[in-house]
Every structure is written in C-alpha cells, then in structure tokens.
TORKOL-4160 file (C-alpha; in steps of 0.2 Angstrom, whole numbers, padded with zeros to 4 digits, m for minus):
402
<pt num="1" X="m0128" Y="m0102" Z="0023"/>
<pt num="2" X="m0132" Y="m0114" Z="0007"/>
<pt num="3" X="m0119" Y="m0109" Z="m0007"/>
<pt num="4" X="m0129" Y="m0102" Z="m0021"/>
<pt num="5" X="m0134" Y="m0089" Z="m0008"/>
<pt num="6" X="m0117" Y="m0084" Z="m0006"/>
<pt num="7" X="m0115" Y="m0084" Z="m0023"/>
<pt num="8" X="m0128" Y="m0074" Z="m0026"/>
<pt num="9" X="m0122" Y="m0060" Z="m0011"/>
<pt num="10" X="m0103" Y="m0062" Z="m0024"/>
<pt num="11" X="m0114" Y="m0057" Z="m0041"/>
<pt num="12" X="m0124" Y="m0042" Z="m0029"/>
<pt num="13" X="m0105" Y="m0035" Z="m0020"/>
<pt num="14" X="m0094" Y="m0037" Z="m0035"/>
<pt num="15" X="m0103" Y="m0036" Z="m0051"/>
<pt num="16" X="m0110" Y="m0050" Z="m0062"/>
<pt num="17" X="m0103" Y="m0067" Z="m0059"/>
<pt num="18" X="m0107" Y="m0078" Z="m0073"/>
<pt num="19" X="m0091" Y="m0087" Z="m0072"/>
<pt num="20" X="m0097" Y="m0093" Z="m0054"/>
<pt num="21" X="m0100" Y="m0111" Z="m0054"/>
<pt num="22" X="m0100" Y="m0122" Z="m0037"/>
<pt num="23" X="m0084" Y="m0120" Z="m0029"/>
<pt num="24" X="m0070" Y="m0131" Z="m0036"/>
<pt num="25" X="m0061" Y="m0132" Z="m0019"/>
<pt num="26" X="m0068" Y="m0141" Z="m0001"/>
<pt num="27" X="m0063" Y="m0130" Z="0013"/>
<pt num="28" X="m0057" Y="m0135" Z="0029"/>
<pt num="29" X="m0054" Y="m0123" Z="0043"/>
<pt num="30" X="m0042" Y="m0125" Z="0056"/>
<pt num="31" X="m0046" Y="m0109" Z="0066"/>
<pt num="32" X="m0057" Y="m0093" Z="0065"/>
<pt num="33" X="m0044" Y="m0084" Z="0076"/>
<pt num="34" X="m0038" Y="m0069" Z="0069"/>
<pt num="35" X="m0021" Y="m0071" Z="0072"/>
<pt num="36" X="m0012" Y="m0067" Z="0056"/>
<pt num="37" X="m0014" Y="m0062" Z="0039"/>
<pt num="38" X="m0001" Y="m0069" Z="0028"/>
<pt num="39" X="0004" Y="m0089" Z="0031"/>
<pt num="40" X="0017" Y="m0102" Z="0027"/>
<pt num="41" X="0022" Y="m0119" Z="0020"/>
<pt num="42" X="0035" Y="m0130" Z="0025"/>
<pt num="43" X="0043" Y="m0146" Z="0034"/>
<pt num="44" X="0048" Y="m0138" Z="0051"/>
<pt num="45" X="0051" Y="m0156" Z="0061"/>
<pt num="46" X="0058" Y="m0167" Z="0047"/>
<pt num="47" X="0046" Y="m0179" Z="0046"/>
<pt num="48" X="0045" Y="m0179" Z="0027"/>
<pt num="49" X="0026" Y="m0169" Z="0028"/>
<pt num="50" X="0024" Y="m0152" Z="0026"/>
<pt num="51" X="0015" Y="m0140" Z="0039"/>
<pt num="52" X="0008" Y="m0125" Z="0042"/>
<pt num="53" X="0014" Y="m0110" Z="0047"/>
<pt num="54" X="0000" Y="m0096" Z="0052"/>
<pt num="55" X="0005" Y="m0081" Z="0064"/>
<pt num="56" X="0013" Y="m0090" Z="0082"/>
<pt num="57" X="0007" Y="m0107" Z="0078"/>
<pt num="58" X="0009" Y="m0121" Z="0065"/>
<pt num="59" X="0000" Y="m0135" Z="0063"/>
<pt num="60" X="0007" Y="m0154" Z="0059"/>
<pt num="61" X="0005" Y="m0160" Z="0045"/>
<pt num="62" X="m0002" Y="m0172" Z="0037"/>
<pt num="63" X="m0017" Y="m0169" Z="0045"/>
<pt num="64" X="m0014" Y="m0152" Z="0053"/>
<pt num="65" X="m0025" Y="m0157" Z="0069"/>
<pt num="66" X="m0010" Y="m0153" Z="0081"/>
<pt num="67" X="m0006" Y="m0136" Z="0086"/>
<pt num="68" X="0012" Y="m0130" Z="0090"/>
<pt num="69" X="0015" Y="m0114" Z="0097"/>
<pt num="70" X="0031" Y="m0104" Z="0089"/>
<pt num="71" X="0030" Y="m0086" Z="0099"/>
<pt num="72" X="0036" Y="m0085" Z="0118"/>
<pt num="73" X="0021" Y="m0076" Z="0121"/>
<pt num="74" X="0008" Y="m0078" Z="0106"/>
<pt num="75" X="m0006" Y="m0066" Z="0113"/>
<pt num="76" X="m0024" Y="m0067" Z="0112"/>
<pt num="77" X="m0033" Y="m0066" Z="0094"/>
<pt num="78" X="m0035" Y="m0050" Z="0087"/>
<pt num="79" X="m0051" Y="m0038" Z="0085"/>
<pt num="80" X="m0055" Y="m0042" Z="0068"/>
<pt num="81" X="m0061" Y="m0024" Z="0066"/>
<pt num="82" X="m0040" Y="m0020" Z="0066"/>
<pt num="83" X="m0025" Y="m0025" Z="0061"/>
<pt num="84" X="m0012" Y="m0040" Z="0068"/>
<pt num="85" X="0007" Y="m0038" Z="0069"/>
<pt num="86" X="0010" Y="m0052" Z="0056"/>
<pt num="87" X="0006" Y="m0047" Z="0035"/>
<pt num="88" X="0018" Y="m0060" Z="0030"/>
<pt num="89" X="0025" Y="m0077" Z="0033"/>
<pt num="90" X="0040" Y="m0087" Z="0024"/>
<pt num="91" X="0049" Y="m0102" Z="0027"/>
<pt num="92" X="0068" Y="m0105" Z="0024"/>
<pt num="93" X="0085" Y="m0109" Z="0033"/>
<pt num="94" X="0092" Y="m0092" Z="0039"/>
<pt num="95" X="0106" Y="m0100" Z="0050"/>
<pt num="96" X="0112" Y="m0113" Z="0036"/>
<pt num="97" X="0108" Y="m0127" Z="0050"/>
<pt num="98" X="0098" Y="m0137" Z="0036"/>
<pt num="99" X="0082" Y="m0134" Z="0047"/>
<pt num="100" X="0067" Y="m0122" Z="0041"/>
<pt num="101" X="0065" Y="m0105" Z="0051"/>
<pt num="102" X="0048" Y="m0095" Z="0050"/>
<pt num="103" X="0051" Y="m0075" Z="0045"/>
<pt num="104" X="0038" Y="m0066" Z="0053"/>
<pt num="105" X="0033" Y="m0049" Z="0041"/>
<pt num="106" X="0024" Y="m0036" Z="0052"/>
<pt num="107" X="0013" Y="m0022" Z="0052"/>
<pt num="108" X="0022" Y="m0010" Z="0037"/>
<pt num="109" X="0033" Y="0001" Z="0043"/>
<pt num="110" X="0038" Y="m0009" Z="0059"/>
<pt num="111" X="0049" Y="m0025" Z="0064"/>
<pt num="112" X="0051" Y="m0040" Z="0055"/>
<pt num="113" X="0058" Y="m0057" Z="0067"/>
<pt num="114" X="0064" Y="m0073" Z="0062"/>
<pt num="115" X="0063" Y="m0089" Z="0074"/>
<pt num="116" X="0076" Y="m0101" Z="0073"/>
<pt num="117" X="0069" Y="m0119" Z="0070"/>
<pt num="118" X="0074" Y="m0129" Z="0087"/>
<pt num="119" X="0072" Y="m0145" Z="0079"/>
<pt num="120" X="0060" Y="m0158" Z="0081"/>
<pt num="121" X="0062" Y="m0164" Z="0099"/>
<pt num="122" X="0057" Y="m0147" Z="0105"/>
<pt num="123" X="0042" Y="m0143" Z="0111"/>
<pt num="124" X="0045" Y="m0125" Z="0118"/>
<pt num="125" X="0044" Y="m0109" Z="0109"/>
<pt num="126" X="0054" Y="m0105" Z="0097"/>
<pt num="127" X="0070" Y="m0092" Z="0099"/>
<pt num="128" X="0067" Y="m0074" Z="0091"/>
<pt num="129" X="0077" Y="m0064" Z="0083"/>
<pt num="130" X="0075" Y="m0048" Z="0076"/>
<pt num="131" X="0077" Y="m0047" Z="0055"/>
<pt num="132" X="0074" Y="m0031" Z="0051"/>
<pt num="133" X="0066" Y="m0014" Z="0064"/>
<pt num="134" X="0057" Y="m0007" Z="0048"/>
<pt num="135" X="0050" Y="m0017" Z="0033"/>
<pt num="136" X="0042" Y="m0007" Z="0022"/>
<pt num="137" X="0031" Y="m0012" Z="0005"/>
<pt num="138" X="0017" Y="m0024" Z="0010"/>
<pt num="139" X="0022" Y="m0040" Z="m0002"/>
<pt num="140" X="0039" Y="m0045" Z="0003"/>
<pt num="141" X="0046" Y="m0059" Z="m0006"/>
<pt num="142" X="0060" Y="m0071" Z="0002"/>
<pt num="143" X="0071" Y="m0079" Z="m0013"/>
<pt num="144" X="0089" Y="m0083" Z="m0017"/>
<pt num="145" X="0092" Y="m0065" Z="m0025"/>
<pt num="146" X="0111" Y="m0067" Z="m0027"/>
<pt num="147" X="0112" Y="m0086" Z="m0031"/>
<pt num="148" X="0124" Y="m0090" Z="m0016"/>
<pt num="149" X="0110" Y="m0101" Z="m0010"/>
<pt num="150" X="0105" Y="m0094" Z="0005"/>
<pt num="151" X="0088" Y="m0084" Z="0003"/>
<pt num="152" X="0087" Y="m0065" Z="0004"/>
<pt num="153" X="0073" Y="m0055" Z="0011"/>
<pt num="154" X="0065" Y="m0041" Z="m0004"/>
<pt num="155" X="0058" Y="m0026" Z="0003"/>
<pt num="156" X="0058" Y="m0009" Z="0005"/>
<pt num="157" X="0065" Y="0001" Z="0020"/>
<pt num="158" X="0071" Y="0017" Z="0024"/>
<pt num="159" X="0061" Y="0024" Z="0008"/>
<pt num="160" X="0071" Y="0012" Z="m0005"/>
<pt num="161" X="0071" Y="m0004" Z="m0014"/>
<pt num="162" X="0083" Y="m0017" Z="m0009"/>
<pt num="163" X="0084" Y="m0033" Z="0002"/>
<pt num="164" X="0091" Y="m0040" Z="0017"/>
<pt num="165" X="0103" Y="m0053" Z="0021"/>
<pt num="166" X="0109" Y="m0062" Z="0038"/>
<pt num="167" X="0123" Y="m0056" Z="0042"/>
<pt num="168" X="0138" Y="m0067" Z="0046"/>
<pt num="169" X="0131" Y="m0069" Z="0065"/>
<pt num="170" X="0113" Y="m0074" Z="0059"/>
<pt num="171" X="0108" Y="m0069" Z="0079"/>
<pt num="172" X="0112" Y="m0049" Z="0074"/>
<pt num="173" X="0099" Y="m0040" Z="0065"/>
<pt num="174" X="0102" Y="m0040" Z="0046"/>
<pt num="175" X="0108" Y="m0026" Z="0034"/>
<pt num="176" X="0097" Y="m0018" Z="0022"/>
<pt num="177" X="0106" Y="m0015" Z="0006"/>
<pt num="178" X="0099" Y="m0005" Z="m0005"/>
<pt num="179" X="0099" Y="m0005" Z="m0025"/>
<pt num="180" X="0089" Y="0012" Z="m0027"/>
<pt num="181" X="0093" Y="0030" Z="m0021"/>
<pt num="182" X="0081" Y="0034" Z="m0007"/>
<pt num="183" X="0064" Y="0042" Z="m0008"/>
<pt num="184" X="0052" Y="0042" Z="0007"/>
<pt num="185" X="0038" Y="0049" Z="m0003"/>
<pt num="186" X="0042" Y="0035" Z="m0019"/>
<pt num="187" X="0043" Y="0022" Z="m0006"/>
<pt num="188" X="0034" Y="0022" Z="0011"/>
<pt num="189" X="0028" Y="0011" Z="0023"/>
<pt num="190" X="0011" Y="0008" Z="0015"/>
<pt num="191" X="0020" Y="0005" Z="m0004"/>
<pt num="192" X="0009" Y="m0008" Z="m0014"/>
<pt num="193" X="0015" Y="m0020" Z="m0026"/>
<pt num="194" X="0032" Y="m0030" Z="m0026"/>
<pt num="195" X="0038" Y="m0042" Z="m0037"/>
<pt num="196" X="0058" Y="m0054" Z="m0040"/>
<pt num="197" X="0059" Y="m0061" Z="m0058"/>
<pt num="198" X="0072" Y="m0062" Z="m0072"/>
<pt num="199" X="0065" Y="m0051" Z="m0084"/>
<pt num="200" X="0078" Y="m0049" Z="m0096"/>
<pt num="201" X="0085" Y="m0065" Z="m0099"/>
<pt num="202" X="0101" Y="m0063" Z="m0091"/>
<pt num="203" X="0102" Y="m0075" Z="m0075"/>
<pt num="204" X="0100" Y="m0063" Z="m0064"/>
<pt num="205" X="0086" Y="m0061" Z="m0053"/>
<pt num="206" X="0076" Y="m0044" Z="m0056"/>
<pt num="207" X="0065" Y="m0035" Z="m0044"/>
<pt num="208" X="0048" Y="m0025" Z="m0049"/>
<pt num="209" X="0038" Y="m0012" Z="m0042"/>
<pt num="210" X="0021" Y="m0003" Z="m0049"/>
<pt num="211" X="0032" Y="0010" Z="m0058"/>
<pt num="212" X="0042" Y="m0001" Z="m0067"/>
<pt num="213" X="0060" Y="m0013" Z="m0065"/>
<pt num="214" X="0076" Y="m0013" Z="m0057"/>
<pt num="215" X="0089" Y="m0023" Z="m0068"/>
<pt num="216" X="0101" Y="m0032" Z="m0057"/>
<pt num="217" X="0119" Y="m0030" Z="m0064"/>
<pt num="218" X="0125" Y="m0046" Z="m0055"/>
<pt num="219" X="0139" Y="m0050" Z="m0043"/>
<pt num="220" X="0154" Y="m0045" Z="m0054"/>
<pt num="221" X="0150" Y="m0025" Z="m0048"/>
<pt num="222" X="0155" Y="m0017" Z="m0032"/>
<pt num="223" X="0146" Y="m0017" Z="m0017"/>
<pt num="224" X="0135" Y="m0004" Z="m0017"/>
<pt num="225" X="0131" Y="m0003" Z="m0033"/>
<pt num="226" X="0114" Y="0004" Z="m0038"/>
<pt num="227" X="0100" Y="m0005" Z="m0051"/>
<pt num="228" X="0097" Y="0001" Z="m0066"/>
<pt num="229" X="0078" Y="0004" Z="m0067"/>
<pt num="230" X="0067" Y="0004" Z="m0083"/>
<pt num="231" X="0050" Y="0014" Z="m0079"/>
<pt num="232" X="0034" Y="0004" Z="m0085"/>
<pt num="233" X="0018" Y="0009" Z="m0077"/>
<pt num="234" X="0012" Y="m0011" Z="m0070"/>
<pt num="235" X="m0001" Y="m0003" Z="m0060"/>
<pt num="236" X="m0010" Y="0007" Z="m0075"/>
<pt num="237" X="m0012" Y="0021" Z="m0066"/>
<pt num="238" X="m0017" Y="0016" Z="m0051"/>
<pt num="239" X="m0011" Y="0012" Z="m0032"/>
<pt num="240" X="m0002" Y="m0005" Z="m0035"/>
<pt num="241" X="m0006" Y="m0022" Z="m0032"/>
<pt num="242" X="0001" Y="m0035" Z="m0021"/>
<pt num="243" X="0017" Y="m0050" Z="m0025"/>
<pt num="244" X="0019" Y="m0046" Z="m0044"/>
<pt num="245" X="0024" Y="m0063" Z="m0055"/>
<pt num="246" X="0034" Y="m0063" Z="m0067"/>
<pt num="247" X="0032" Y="m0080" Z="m0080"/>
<pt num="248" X="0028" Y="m0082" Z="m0100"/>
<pt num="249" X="0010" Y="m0079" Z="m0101"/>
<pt num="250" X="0012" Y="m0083" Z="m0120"/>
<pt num="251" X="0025" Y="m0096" Z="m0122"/>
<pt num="252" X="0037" Y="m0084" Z="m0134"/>
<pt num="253" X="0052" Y="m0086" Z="m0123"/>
<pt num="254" X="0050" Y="m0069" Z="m0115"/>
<pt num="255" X="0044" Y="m0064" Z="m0096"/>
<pt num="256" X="0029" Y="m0058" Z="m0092"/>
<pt num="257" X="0022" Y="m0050" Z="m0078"/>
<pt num="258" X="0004" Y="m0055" Z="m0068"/>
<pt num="259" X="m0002" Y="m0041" Z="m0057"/>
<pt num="260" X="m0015" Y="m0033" Z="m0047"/>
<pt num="261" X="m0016" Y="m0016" Z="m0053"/>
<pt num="262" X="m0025" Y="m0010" Z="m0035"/>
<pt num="263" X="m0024" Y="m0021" Z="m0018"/>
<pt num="264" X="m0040" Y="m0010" Z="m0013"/>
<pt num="265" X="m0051" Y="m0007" Z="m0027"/>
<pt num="266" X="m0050" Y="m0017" Z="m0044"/>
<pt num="267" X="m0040" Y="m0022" Z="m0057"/>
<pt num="268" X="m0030" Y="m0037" Z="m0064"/>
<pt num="269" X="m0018" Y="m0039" Z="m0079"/>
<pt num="270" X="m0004" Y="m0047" Z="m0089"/>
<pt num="271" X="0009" Y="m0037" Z="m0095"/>
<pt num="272" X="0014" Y="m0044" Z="m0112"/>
<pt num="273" X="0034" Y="m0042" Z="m0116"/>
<pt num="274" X="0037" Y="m0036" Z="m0133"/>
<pt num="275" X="0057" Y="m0033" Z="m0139"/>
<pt num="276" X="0057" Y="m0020" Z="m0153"/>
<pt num="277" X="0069" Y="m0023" Z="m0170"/>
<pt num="278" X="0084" Y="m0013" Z="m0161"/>
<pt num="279" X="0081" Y="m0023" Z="m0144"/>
<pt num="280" X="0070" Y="m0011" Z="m0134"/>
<pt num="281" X="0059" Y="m0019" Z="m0120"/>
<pt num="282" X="0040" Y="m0013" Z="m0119"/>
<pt num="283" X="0027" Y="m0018" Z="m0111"/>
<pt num="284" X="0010" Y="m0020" Z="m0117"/>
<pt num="285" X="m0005" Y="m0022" Z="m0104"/>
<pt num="286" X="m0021" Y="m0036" Z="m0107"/>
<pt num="287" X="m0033" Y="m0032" Z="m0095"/>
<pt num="288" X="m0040" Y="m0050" Z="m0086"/>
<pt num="289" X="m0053" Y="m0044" Z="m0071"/>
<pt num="290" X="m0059" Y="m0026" Z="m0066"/>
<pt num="291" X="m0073" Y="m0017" Z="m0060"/>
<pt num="292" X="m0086" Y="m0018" Z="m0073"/>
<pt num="293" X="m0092" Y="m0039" Z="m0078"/>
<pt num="294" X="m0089" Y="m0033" Z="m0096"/>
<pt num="295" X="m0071" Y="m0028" Z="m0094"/>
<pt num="296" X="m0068" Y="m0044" Z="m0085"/>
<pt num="297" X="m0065" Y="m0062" Z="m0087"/>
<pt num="298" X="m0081" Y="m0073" Z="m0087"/>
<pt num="299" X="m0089" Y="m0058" Z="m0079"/>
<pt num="300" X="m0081" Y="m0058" Z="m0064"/>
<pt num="301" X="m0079" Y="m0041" Z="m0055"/>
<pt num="302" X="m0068" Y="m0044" Z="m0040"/>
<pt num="303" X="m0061" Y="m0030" Z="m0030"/>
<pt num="304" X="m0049" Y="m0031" Z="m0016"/>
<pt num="305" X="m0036" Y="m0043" Z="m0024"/>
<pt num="306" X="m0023" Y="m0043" Z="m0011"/>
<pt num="307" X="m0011" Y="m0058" Z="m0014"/>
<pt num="308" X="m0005" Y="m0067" Z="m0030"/>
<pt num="309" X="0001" Y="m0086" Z="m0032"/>
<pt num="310" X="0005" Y="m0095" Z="m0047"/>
<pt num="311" X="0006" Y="m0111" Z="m0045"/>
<pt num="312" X="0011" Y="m0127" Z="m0057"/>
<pt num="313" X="0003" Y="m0141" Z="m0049"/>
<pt num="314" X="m0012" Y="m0145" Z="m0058"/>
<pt num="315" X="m0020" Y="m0161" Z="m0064"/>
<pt num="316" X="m0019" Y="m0156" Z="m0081"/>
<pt num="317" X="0000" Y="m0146" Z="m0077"/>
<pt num="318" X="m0008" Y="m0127" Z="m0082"/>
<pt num="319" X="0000" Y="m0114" Z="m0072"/>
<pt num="320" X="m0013" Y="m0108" Z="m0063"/>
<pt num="321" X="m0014" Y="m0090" Z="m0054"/>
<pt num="322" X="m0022" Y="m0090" Z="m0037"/>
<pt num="323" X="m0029" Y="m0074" Z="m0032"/>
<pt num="324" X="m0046" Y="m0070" Z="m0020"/>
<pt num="325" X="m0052" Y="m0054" Z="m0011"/>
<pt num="326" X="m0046" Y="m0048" Z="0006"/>
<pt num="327" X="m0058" Y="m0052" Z="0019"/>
<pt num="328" X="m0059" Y="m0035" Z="0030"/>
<pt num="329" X="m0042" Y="m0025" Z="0022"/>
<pt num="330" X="m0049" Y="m0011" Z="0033"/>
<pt num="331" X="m0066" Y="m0017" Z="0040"/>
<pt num="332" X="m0083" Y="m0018" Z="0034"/>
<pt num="333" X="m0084" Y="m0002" Z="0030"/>
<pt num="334" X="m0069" Y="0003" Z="0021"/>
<pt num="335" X="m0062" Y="0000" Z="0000"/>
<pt num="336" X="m0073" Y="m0007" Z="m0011"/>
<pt num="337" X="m0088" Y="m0019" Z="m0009"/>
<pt num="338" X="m0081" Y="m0024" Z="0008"/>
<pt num="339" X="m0098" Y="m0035" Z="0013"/>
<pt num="340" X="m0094" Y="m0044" Z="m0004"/>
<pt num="341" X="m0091" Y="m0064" Z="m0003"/>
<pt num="342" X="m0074" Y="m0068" Z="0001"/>
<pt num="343" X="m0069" Y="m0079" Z="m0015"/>
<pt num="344" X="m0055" Y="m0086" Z="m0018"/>
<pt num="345" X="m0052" Y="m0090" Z="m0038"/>
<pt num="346" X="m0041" Y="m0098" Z="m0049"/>
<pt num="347" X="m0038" Y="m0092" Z="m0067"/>
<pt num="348" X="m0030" Y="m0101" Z="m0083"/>
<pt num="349" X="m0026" Y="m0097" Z="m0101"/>
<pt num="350" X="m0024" Y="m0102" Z="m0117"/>
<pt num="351" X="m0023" Y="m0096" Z="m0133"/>
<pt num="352" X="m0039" Y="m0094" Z="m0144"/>
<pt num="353" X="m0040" Y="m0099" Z="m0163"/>
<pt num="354" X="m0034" Y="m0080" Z="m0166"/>
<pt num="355" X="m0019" Y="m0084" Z="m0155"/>
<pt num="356" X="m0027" Y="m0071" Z="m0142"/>
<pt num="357" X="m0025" Y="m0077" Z="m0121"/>
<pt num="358" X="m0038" Y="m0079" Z="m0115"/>
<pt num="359" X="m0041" Y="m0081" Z="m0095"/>
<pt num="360" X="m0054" Y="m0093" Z="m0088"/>
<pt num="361" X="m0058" Y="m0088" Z="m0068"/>
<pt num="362" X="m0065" Y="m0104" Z="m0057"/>
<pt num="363" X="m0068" Y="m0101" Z="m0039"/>
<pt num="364" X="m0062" Y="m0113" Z="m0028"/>
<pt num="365" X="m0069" Y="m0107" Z="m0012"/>
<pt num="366" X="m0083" Y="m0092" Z="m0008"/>
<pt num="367" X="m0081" Y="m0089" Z="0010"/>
<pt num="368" X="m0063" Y="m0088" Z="0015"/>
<pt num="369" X="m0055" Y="m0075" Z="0006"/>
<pt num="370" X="m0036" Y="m0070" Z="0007"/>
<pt num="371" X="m0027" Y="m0059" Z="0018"/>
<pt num="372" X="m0010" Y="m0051" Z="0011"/>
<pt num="373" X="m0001" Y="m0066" Z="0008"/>
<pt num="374" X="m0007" Y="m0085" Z="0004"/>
<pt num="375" X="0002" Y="m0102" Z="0000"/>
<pt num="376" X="m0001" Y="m0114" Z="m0009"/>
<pt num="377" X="0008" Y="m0133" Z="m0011"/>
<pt num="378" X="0003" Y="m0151" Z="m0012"/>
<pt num="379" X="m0001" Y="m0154" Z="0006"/>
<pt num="380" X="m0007" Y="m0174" Z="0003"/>
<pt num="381" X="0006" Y="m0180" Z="m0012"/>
<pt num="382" X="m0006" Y="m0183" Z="m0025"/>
<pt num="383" X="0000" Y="m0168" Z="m0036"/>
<pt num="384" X="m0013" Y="m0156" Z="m0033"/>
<pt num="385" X="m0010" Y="m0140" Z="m0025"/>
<pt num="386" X="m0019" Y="m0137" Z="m0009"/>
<pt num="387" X="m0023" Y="m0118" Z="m0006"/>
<pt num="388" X="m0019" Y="m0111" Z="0013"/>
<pt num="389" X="m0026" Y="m0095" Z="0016"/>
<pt num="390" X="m0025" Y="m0085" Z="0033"/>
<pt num="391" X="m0037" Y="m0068" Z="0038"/>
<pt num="392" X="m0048" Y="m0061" Z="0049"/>
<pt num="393" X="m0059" Y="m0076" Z="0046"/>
<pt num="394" X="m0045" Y="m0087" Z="0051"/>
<pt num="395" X="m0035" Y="m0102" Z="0045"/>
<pt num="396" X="m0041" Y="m0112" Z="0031"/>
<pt num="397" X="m0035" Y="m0127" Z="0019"/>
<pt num="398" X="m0045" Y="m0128" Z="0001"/>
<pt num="399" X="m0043" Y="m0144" Z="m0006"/>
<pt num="400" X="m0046" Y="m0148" Z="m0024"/>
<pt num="401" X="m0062" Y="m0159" Z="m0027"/>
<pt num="402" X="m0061" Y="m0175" Z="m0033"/>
C-alpha cells in the first residue's frame, strides 16, 4: 500500500494528522510471526554487536539474518486475534557470570522465567528458570533499584508494589519484597502504568504508579520497611499508561515525569515538578497528545499508546520520547480506533520564546506499531538510535534515514 495512503487511513482512525510528514525511519522486518509482544536488546555472544532478543529467539547482530532459538520448546506463532505468553523482554546478568540473561514477562498475572546465557559456543536452548509464578502490572522495569549492582525486577504481585531480586541461589525462584501494604483491588493483575526514577533528588531510586510515588527510604532502614507514597494523580483520571519516565522536561534541575495517561484510549503528558516556598512537591500536568487534533501536538490524535522510550541518541543529542500505538491490544474490534495505522512516532521539545515546551511529534514508521514494550539502541555504531518493536505484526528494525 503506497504510504500517503496509510497515512491518509492514520488522519481518518486517529484524528487529523497534520504533523504526518513521510516517515523519518526505514523499516526492516525480521518476521511477521506473532510470537511476542515486548522485545530486547543486548550482546548475548560477546561478539562486541548487539542482538535481538524477541519472544524464544534472538537474532545476531549486526545484521540480524541469523535466527537463534532461546526456549526448549518455542511453540508455533500465536493467533493474532489473542494473546502470547511473553508482554515483556529484558536483558541483564542475573547469575553475576558477566554474561547477559533474557527475563521473559508473561501474560499479567502468570509466570515470569529467566534463561541463563550458555555462552557463546552454545547452540542449544537455553536453561529456564522460574523468576517469579505471578507478575502483575503490565510495564515491568528491570534496573539496579538498590545500587548493589545487580538489577532488580519492578513489579507488582500479590496486590502490592515492590520488586524482585535473585536470591542467593539464582536457580530458586526469587522473593518478592514488597514496599506497599497489599491491595488486590489497588493493584491487580491488569494494573496499568509503572515507572523507576529518582524524583526527589535523593540518590535513591523511586518507583511510580498512576496514583502517585513511593519514596524509597534507602538501604540504611530495616528490611521490610514500607515506602512512603505521595498521591499524585499521573493518569489524570483515567486507567493508566504504560513505562512511565521520569527526566527534566524543563532543564530546572528537577524530575519530571513522561506518561501515557491511558494504554487503551488516549492521552499523553508531562508532569511538570514544581517545589513550593516551604519545600512541598506538586505536580502540574501539560497535556502533549489526546483524543481531539486540537488538544494535541501537531494535531496528532493517537490512541492506544502502550509503550514509552526515551532515548538520547539523536544526531542532534535531543532526548527523544518513542511512543506508537498497539497494533491489535485486543483485536480489531476492541479500544479505540483499532483499524487505525499502526504509527510509530518520536516527539521533541524545546522551549518557545515565551519559555513554554512545546512538543514536536515526527513518525518514524506507519505500519508497525508497538506492542507493550519496545527497545531502542544504536544497532550499527553511528550514534543513532534504531527502534525494535515487536507485535502481532511481528519483529521490526526502524532505522533513521539518512
């Protein structure tokens, strides 16, 4: 289908797109199996090239043409129509054996694995082990929460906030901790919106949901110790988003927050930090993209925005936020605009000559889409960030254009 066709399909399903020029980004697609949709990036042989990590394969970098399988017994594709038992992918040495593991997030509600890395000489499947039985909340993040340098799992389970980390034996499933008081209803399976960042200016790694932030009290207070949490309402009202970032939107030394107000419907805004003359932290919401072309930036309505990267490889060194719609979240019947064009877009700021941000959209591809988690890296070293996004249209690189 010629692209301003698409295009044109983009400004009928999702409102008036003014802001959609050609496509900033080739596409290249490595599958249209529906295996997965969350994805990964990292150097799982040592060869000094990243690859690609998408449900029970990874593909070899630098060109990506080889196909490894990861799973014992990786199973056929899945209906499209449904669902597949991986929503998120991340990469990071669990064992401390200085070799990169794949964490496999699946359905809400159910198992999370991890495979050990075998090393490079390898060629069978990798060995699984199970993380967690229930992961709940469907943007978990894996970081160093703790700064001991080993990375900790953020999620929700057994209706609470909290994370996970391997326990001494790293072959034994892991131990939740939590640092809220439980509540099922609060925090179910299903629970949208998820976000790690130090808000305060502590040191300290924070962790966000729609409702507001827990403040982590450091490693100094007794195990066991529950968060403080500071209500603020990130989703506006609505359902929640997806990963929620946490960055200086405005360059005055304080975090802000980057968030999708709804993964299934609409909304996108920044979260402006503002400390009061005695201290007090407020946030003030800035509305960038939403349902109507007038509320949004460059007229761009998009729905569905299930995944958030920012990323700092640019050519011109702009933090950019990568964003798109889910491609199929519940088939082409279900949320909003589902026959819309699956874009995939970019957004910068600046400041106008009134000191306002502004947000600029671009799309960098119209007929890929994003699934519920998406990476982005420099795949070819020239300092650009390629885009990897993994659905139910299946595995795809966008590269920046020349």
């Amino acid at each position: 289908m010629p692209r301003p066709t698409l295009l044109a399909i983009a400004c009928l399903g999702a409102g008036v797109l003014s802001a959609a020029t050609e496509p900033n980004f080739a596409r290249r697609t490595l599958t249209t199996d529906f295996f997965t949709e969350g994805c990964a990036i990292g150097d799982l042989n040592g060869d000094g090239q990243p690859d690609i990590v998408a449900g029970p394969h990874w593909f070899e970098g630098p060109d990506f043409r080889v196909r490894h399988t990861l799973a014992e017994n990786p199973g056929r594709p899945y209906d499209p129509v449904g669902y597949s038992e991986s929503f998120v992918q991340l990469v990071g040495d669990l064992n401390g054996d200085g070799k990169p593991d794949v964490i496999t997030v699946g359905f809400p509600g159910k198992e999370t694995y991890w495979y050990a890395n075998p090393g490079a000489k390898s060629t069978g499947p990798w060995k699984r082990h199970l993380f967690l039985a229930k992961t709940d909340n469907e943007s978990p993040h894996l970081v160093d929460l703790d700064g001991d340098g080993k990375p900790e799992l953020v999620c929700m389970s057994a209706g609470a906030v909290g994370f996970v980390k391997l326990a001494a034996d790293p072959t034994q499933p892991a131990q939740f901790t939590p640092i809220s008081a439980a509540d099922p209803k609060k925090y179910a399976r299903f629970t949208h919106g998820l976000g790690v960042g130090d808000l305060n200016g502590d040191g300290h790694q924070d962790i966000l949901e729609r409702n507001g932030w827990w403040e982590n009290p450091g490693p100094k207070v007794p195990a066991g110790t529950l968060w403080t949490f500071h209500a603020v309402a990130f989703s506006a009202g609505r359902n929640g988003g997806a990963q929620m970032i946490v960055t200086d939107v405005d360059g005055d030394g304080l975090a802000d927050v980057l968030t999708s107000l709804d993964a299934h419907r609409f909304g996108l805004s920044w979260f402006q930090q503002r400390r009061g003359p005695n201290g007090d932290r407020t946030f003030v919401e800035f509305r960038i993209l939403d349902d109507k072309p007038a509320n949004s930036a460059g007229g761009l309505a998009l729905g569905q925005m299930h995944a958030l990267v920012l990323s700092k490889q640019a050519a011109d060194g702009r933090p950019i936020l990568f964003t798109g719609k889910r491609y199929w979240a519940h088939g082409p019947k279900g949320d909003a605009n589902p026959l819309a064009a699956p874009l995939v877009i970019g957004l910068t700021w600046a400041k106008d000559a009134a000191g306002k941000i502004v947000f600029t959209p671009q799309v960098a591809d119209d007929d890929s889409g994003i699934g519920t988690q998406f990476a982005v890296a420099d795949l070819d070293g020239d300092g650009r960030a390629e885009i990897v996004t993994a659905n139910k249209k299946g595995v795809h690189i966008l590269s920046p254009r020349p």
